[in-house]
C-alpha positions in Angstrom: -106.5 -18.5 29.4 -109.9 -19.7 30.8 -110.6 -18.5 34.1 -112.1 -20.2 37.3 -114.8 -17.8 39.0 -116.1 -17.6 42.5 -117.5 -15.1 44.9 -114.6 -15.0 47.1 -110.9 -16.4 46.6 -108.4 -17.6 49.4 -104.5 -16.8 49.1 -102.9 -19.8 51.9 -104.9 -22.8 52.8 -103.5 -23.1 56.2 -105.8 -22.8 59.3 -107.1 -19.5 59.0 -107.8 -19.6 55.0 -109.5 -23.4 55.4 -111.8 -22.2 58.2 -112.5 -19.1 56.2 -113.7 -21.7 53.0 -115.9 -23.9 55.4 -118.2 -20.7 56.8 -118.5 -19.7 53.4 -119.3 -22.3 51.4 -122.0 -23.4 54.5 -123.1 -20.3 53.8 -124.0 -20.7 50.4 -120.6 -18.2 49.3 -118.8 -20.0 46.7 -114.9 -20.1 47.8 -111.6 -21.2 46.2 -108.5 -21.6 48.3 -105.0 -21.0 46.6 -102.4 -22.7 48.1 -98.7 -22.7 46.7 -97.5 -25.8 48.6 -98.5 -29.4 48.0 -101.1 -29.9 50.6 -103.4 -27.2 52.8 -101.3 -26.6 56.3 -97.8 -27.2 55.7 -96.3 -24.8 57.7 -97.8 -23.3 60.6 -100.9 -25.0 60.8 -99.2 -28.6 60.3 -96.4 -27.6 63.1 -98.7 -26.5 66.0 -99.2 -28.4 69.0 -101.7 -26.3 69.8 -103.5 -26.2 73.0 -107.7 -24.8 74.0 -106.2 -22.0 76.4 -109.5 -19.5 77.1 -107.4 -18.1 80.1 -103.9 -16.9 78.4 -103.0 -14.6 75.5 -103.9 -10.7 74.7 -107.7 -9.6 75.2 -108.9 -10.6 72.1 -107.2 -13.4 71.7 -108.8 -14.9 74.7 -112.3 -13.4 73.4 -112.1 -15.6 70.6 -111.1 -18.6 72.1 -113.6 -18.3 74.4 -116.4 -17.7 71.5 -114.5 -20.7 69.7 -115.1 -23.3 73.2 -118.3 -24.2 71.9 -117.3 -25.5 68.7 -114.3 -27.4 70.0 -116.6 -28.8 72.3 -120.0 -30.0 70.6 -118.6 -29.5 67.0 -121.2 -30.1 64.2 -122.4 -33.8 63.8 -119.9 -35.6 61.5 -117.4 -32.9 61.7 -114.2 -35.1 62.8 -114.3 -39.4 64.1 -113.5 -38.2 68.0 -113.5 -35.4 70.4 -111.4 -32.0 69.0 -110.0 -31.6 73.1 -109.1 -33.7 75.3 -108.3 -32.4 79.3 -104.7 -31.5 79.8 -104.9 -28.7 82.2 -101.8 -25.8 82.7 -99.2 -25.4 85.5 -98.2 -22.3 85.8 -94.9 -21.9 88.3 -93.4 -18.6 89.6 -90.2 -17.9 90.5 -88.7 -14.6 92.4 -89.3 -11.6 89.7 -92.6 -13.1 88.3 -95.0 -11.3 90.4 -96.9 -9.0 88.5 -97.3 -12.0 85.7 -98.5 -13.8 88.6 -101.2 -11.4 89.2 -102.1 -11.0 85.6 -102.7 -14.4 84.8 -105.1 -14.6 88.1 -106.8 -11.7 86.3 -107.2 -13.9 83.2 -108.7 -16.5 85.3 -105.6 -19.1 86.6 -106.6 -20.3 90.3 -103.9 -20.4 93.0 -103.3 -23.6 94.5 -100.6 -25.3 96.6 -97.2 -26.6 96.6 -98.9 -30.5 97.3 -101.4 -29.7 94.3 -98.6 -28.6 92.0 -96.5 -32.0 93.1 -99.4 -34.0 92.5 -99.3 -32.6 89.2 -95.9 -32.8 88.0 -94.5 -35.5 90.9 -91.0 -34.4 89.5 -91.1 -30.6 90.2 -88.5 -28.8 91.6 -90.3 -26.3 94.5 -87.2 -24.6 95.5 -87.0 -21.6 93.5 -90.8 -21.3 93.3 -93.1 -18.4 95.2 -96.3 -19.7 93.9 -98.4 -21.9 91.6 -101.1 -20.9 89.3 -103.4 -23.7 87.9 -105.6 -23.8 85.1 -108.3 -27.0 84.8 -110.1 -25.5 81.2 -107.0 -26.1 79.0 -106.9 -29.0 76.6 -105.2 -30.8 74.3 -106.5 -29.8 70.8 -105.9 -32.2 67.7 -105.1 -30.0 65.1 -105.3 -32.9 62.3 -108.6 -33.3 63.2 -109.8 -29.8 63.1 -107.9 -29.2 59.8 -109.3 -31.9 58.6 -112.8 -31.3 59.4 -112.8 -28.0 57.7 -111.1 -29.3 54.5 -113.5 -32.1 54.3 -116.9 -29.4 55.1 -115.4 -26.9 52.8 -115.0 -29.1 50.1 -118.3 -31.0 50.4 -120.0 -27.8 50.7 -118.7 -26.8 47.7 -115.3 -25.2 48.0 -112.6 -25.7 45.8 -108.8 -26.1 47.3 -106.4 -25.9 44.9 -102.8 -26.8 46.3 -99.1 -26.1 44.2 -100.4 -22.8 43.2 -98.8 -20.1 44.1 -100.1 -16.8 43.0 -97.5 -15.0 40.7 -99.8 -11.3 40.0 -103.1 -10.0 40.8 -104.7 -7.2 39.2 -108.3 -5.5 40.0 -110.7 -4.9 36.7 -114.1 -3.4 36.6 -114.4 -5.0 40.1 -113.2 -8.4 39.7 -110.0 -9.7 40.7 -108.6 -11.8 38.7 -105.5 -13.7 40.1 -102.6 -15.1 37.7 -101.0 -18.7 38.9 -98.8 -21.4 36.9 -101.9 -23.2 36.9 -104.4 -20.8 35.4 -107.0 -17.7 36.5 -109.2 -17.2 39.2 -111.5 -15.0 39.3 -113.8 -13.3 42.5 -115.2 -9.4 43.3 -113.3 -10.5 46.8 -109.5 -12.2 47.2 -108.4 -13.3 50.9 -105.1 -12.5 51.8 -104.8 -15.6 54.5 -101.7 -16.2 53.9 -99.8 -16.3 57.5 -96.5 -15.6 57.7 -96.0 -14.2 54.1 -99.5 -11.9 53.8 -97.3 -9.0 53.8 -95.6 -10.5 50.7 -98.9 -11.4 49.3 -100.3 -7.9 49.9 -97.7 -6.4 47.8 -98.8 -8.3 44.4 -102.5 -6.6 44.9 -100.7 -3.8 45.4 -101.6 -2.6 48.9 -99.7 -1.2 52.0 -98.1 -3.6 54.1 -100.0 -4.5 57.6 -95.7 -4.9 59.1 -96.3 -8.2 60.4 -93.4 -9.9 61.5 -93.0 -13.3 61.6 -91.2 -15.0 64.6 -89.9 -18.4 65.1 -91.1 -21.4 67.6 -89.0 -24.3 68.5 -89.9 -27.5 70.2 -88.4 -31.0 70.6 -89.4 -34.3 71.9 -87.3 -36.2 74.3 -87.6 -39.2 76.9 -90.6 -38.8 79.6 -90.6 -40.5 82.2 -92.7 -43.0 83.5 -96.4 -41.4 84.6 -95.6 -38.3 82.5 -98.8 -39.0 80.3 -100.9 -37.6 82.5 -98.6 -34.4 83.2 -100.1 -30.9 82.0 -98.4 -28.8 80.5 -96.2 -26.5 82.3 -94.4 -23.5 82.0 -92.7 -20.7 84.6 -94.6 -17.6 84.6 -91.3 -15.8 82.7 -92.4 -18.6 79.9 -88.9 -19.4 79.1 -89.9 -23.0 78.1 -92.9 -25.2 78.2 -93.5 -28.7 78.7 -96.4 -31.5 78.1 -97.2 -35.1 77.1 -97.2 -36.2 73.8 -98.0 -39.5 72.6 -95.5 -41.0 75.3 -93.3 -38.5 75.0 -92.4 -35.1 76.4 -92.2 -32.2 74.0 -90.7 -28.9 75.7 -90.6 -25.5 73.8 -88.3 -22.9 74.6 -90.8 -20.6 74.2 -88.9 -18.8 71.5 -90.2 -15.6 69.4 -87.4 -14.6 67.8 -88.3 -12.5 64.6 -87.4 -14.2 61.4 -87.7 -13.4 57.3 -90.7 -15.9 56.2 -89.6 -19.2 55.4 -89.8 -23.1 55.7 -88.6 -22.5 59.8 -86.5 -25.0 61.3 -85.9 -25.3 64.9 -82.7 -23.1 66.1 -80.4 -25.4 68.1 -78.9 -23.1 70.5 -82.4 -22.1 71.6 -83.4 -25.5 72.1 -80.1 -26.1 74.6 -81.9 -22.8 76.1 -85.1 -24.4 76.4 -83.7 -27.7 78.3 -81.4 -26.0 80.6 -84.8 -23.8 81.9 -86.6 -27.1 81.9 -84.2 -28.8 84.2 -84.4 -25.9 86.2 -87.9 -26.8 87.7 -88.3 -30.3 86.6 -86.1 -33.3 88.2 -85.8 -35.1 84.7 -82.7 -34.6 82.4 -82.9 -33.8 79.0 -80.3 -36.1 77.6 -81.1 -36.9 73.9 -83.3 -34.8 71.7 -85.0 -37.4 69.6 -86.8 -35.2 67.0 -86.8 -31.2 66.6 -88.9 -28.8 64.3 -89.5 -25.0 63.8 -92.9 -23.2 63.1 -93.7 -19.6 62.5 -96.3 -17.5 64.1 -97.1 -13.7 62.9 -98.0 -11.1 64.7 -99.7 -7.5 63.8 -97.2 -4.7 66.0 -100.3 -4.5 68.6 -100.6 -8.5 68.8 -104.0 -8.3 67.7 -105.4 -10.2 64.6 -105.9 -8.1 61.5 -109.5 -9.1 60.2 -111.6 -6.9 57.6 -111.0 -5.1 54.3 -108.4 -3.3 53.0 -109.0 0.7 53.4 -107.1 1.4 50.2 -107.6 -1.6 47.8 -110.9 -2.5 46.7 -111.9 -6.0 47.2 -109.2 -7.0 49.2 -109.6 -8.2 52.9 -107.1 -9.1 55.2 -107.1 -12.5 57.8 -103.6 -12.7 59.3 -101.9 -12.0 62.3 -103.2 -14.6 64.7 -100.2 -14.5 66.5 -99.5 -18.2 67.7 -103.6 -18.4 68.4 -104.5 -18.9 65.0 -105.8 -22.9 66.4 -107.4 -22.4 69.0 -109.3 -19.4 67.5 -110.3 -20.8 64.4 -113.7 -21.6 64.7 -115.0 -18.5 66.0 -112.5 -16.0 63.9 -113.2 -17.8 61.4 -117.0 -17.1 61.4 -116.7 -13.4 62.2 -114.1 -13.2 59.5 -116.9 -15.0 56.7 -119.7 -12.2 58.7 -117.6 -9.7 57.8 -116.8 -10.9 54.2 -120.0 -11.1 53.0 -121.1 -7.6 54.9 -122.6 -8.8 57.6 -122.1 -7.8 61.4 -120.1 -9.8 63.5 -122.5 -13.2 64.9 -123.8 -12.4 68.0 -121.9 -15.3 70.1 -118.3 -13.3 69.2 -120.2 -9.3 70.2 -120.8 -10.4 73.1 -117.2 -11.0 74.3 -116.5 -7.6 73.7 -115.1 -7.9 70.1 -115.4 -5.3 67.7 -114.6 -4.7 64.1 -113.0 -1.7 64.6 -110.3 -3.6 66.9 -109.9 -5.8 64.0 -110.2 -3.6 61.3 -106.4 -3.1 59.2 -107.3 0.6 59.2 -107.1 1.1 63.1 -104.0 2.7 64.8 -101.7 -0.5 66.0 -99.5 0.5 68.3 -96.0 -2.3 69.2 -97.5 -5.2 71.5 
C-alpha cells in the first residue's frame, strides 16, 4: 500500500485540528488532516453559535480568548471577505440565590449597571424577580463559517492536505514513524494529532495510550419567533445560566444551557430540555415561545478539571494531545491553536499567550486534573 508522508498528521478536522494545519503549514510544517466525515467541521465546529466572550469561562479559557482578540480582530489580510465579530454585547440577570455568581463574574470583568440600562437592552425584560444586572460591552458575534473557512482555505494554500471520509481504522508506531491505516490508504508522520473532539478518547485507544476521561456533554438550542427590534438584543442569560438567548438572522435562538453528559455521537437536540429552556426564558423575557421552528444538538468535551488538554503524550511517543476545549474551542482557536503548533514543533509557548499567565504545565496531559 503506498503511503502519504508528512511531518505531522491530524486525527478530526474540526476547529481545533484545522487551526492546528494553518499554524503549521505557515510555518513551513508539512500537515495532513484526517477526517472521517464528508467535510471538515461537521459536528461541533459546524453547530456552534459561538460567541468572542474574553470575560466568562474558567481561567484559561478566558486567557486564551483574550490572546485570540487580536486575531478575531485585525485577522491576517485575505483571511475571510468581512469582519470575524461583530458587537453583540452580554446581559447578564440575577435572581435571588445568584449572588456569589454575581460577584464572580464582576471578578472576570462584567460591569454593574441599572434596571433602565438592562431595559434599554432587552425592552421586553421581566425585572421582577431580578436583584441585579451585570453587563458586558466586549462580547461579539463570531462567524464561525468564516473562521473555519479561513483556516481551511490558509492551510490548504499553504500546503496542507485535508483529507475528509477517512476515518482512521489502526495506528501503530515503527522506528519512530507513525504510520496511520484508513480505507483510503497510509499516512505516515514522526508526530499524529489526536484533535479529534468529542471522540479523542476513542481515538487515543487505537495508538494505544491511556485515556485523558473526557466526557462529552450535550448542547441544545432552537430558533423561534423574535419579536420586532430583537435584532439588536444581546444575548442574555440569568446568572444560574439556565438558558440563553440572542439574535440570529431575524430570529431568536435560546439555549437551555444544557451539559448533560452523553456517549459521543451525531447529538440531536433533547426535547424535554428544550421545553426547559423556554419555560426559564419566559421567566425573564415578556415574549412567548410558541412554536419551535428549527432545533439541533452539538457536543462539547471537557477534561475533569475543565481545562484544555494541549501537549504530548507522557507514555506514547509521538503522540500529542489537542482536545478538551470545553465549549471554547471557537473563540479560542486562534491563539490555542498557535501555542498548540509552538508546542508541536518544540518550541515555547509565543510570547502573546505567556504573558496571560498560560503555561504548558497547565496544559500538559500529564498534570494532576482534578473534577471541574
Amino acid at each position: 500500500m503506498t503511503s502519504t508522508h508528512a511531518d505531522v498528521v491530524i486525527v478530526g478536522g474540526g476547529i481545533a485540528g484545522i487551526s492546528l494545519a494553518y499554524r503549521l503549514a505557515a510555518a513551513g510544517t508539512s500537515a495532513i488532516v484526517l477526517e472521517r466525515e464528508d467535510w471538515p467541521g461537521q459536528h461541533a465546529t459546524g453547530r456552534s453559535a459561538a460567541l468572542y466572550e474574553p470575560t466568562f469561562g474558567p481561567p484559561v479559557m478566558r486567557a486564551f480568548t483574550r490572546a485570540s482578540g487580536g486575531f478575531f480582530h485585525a485577522p491576517p489580510d485575505g483571511f475571510a471577505p468581512a469582519p470575524l465579530v461583530t458587537d453583540r454585547g452580554v446581559l447578564m440577570v440575577g435572581e435571588a440565590g445568584d449572588e456569589a455568581l454575581m460577584a464572580q463574574a464582576l471578578e472576570w470583568g462584567y460591569e454593574e449597571t441599572t434596571v433602565a440600562h438592562a431595559r434599554r437592552l432587552v425592552p421586553l425584560l421581566r425585572p421582577a424577580t431580578a436583584i441585579g444586572f451585570l453587563w458586558d460591552p466586549a462580547t461579539k458575534d463570531i462567524d464561525v463559517d468564516a473562521l473555519l473557512q479561513g483556516f481551511l482555505r490558509g492551510a490548504k494554500r499553504a500546503g496542507a492536505t485535508v483529507a475528509c471520509a477517512l476515518p482512521l481504522v489502526a495506528a501503530r508506531w515503527s522506528q519512530g514513524v507513525w504510520r496511520l491505516e484508513t480505507a483510503g490508504g497510509r499516512f505516515e508522520a514522526p508526530i499524529a494529532v489526536n484533535a479529534a473532539g468529542a471522540w479523542a478518547d476513542e481515538v487515543a485507544r487505537l495508538f494505544g495510550a491511556k485515556p485523558q476521561q473526557l466526557q462529552a456533554r450535550r448542547r441544545s438550542a432552537m430558533i423561534v419567533r423574535a419579536p420586532d427590534g430583537a435584532e439588536r438584543w444581546p444575548q442574555v442569560f440569568p446568572a444560574r445560566e439556565d438558558f440563553s438567548a440572542k439574535p440570529t438572522a431575524g430570529k431568536l435562538m435560546i439555549s437551555p444551557a444544557d451539559a448533560d453528559p452523553v456517549e459521543p455521537h451525531d447529538a440531536f437536540a433533547d426535547d424535554l430540555r428544550l421545553a426547559e429552556g423556554a419555560a426559564a426564558f419566559e421567566r425573564l423575557i415578556d415574549w412567548p415561545v410558541s412554536r419551535v421552528e428549527r432545533s439541533w444538538g452539538g457536543l462539547r468535551t471537557f477534561a475533569p478539571d475543565g481545562d484544555p488538554v494541549v501537549g504530548f503524550d507522557d507514555d506514547v511517543a509521538g503522540l500529542f494531545w489537542l482536545a478538551g476545549q470545553g465549549g471554547y474551542g471557537i473563540q479560542t482557536s486562534p491563539a490555542l491553536s498557535d501555542a498548540a503548533a509552538s508546542l508541536v514543533t518544540g518550541k515555547p509557548l509565543p510570547g502573546y499567550i505567556a504573558a496571560e499567565g498560560v503555561t504548558t504545565c497547565a496544559l500538559s496531559p500529564r498534570r494532576k486534573q482534578a473534577p471541574a
